[in-house]
N, C-alpha and C positions, 0 to 999 in steps of 0.2 A: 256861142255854143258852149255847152259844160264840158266839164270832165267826161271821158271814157272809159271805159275799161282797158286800162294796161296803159293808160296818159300816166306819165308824171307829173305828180301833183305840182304844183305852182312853191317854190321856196319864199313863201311870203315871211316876215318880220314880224310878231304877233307880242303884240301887248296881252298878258294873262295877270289873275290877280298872284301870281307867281313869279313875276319878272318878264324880262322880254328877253326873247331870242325868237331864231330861225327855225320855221319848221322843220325840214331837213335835219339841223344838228341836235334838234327836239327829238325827230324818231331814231338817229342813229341808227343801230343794228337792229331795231325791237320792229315787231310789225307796231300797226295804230290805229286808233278807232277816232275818228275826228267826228262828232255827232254836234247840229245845230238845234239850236232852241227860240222860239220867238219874241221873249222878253223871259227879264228877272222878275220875280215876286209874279209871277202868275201861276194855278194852280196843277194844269196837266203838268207844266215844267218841271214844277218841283217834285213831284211824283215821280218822275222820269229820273232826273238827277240824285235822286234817293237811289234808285233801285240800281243805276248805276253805280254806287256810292259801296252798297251792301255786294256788288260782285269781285269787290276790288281784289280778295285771293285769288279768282279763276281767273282773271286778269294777269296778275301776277304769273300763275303758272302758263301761260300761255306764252311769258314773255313781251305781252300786248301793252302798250301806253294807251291810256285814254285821256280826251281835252273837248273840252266844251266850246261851244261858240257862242254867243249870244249880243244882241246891241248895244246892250247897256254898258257901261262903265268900270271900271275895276273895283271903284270904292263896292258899287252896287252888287259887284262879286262877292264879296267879302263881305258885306250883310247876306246875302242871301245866302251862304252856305251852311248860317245858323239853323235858316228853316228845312233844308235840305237833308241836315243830319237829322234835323225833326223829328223828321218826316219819313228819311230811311233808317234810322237807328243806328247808323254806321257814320264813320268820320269822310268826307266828303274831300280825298286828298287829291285830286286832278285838277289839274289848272282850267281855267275858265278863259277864254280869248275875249276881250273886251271891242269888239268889231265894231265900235260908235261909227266907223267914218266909213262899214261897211264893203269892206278892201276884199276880206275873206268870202262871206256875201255871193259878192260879184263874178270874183275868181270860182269859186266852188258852182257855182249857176242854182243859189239857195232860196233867189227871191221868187214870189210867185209872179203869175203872169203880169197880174195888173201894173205890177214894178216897173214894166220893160215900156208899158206905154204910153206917147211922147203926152196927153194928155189928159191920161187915167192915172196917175198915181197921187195918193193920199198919204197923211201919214201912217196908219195903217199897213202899208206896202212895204213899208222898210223892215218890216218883223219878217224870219226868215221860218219857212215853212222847216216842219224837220224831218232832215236829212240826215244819213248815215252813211260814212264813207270810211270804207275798211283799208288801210295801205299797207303793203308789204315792207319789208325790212330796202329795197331796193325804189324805194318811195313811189313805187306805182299803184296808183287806184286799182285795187281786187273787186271792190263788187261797193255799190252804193243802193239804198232803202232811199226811198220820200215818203214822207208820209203830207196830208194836210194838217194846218193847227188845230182842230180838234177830234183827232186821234193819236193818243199816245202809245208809243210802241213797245214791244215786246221783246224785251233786253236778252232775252233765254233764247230767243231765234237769233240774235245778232251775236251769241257767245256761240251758239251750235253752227250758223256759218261761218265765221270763225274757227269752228272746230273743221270744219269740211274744206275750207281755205288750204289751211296748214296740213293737214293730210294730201291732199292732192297736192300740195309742193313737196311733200317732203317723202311720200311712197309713189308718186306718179301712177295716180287712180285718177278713177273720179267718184262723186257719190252720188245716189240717187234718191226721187223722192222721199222726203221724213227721215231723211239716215239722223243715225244718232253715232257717238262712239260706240264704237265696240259690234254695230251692225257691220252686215258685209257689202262690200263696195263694186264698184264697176269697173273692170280692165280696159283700157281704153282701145277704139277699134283701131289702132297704130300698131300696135303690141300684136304680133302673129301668135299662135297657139302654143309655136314650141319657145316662143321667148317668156312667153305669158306663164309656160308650165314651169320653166327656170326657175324665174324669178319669183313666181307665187305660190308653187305646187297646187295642189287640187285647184279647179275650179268650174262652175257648172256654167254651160251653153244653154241659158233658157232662149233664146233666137241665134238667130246666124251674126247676129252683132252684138247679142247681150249678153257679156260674160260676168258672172260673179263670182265674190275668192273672198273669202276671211283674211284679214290681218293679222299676220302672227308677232310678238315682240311690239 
C-alpha cells in the first residue's frame, strides 16, 4: 500500500546527481516537493523539469526544497540537466534521485499497475508514472498528484497547493475551490462564531457551516 495523507515519509538514503544523503536530513526544517519522472532524455520530462527549473524563486520563498526522481543514473542526471536548462531557460539546481534499483519507486507506491504483477511486467514497467508528493517540514505527506506518462503537469497548481498547504498550517483555515492567495478562505466548522469573530473579525455565513473571512497581515 502507498503513502497517506499525514504518513511519514519513508527516510530512505538517495543517491542524487548532488551527493547522497537521507531524506529526512535533506528536508530538515523546509517543507518539499518530491516529484517522479519516467526516464531521462524523454520529452514530456524535460518540459516538466524546465518549468520546474524556472519556479526556483517561488520555491525559494516559500521555504520549499524541491528533488527529482527518476531511473536512470546520476551520470545520465548530469547530461540531462543541459537539455533541461534548454529547454526551461533557467539553471536547473535541484538534485535529481538516481532510483536505478527503484528503492524510492517502491516506497512512494510510484509504479503503475502492471509493475505489481507476478507475470505482467516488462521493461517498460520500471518507468515511474508522475507523481507529486508535497512534505511538510515534520516529514509528513501533505497532499500527493498522479498523473499517467503522457500527461504533463501543471507546476502553477502544485505551487498554489502549496500555497493552500501553508496557509492552512499556519492561520488554521482552510481554502476553497480555485482560491488563490489573497482570496478569502474558509473558517473551519471547529471554530464557534465567537472564537471565529476573535480571532478573524468580520466574516460572512453564506450556510450554517460555510463561513468566509479575508486574511489580514
Amino acid at each position: 500500500m502507498g503513502l497517506r495523507i499525514n504518513d511519514t515519509i519513508p527516510d530512505l538514503t538517495v543517491e542524487t546527481d548532488q551527493g547522497t544523503f537521507a531524506l529526512h536530513d535533506w528536508i530538515g526544517d523546509s517543507w518539499a516537493i518530491l516529484f517522479s519522472h519516467p526516464k531521462d532524455f524523454t520529452p514530456v520530462c524535460t518540459t516538466e523539469f524546465g518549468a520546474v527549473a524556472q519556479l526556483a524563486d517561488e520555491w525559494a520563498k516559500r521555504g520549499t526544497k524541491v528533488i527529482g526522481v527518476s531511473v536512470d543514473g546520476v551520470e545520465d542526471h548530469k547530461k540531462w540537466k543541459g537539455d533541461i536548462e534548454k529547454v526551461g531557460g533557467a539553471k536547473a539546481g535541484f538534485p535529481i534521485i538516481a532510483d536505478d534499483g527503484l528503492s524510492v519507486s517502491k516506497a512512494f507506491d510510484m509504479l503503475p499497475a502492471e509493475a505489481y504483477m507476478p507475470d505482467g511486467r516488462t521493461p517498460a514497467d520500471s518507468q515511474t508514472v508522475r507523481s507529486v508528493f508535497i512534505i511538510g517540514p515534520d516529514k509528513k505527506m501533505k497532499l500527493s498528484m498522479t498523473y499517467p506518462m503522457n500527461v504533463g503537469r501543471n507546476f502553477a497548481e502544485v505551487l498554489r497547493a502549496l500555497d493552500g498547504l501553508q496557509t492552512a498550517a499556519n492561520r488554521g483555515v482552510a481554502t476553497p475551490a480555485n482560491w488563490n492567495v489573497g482570496d478569502d478562505v474558509v473558517i473551519p466548522t471547529t471554530v464557534n462564531d465567537a472564537d471565529a469573530k476573535a480571532k478573524f473579525g468580520d466574516f460572512e455565513t453564506v450556510l450554517p457551516y460555510l463561513r468566509m473571512t479575508s486574511l489580514k497581515g
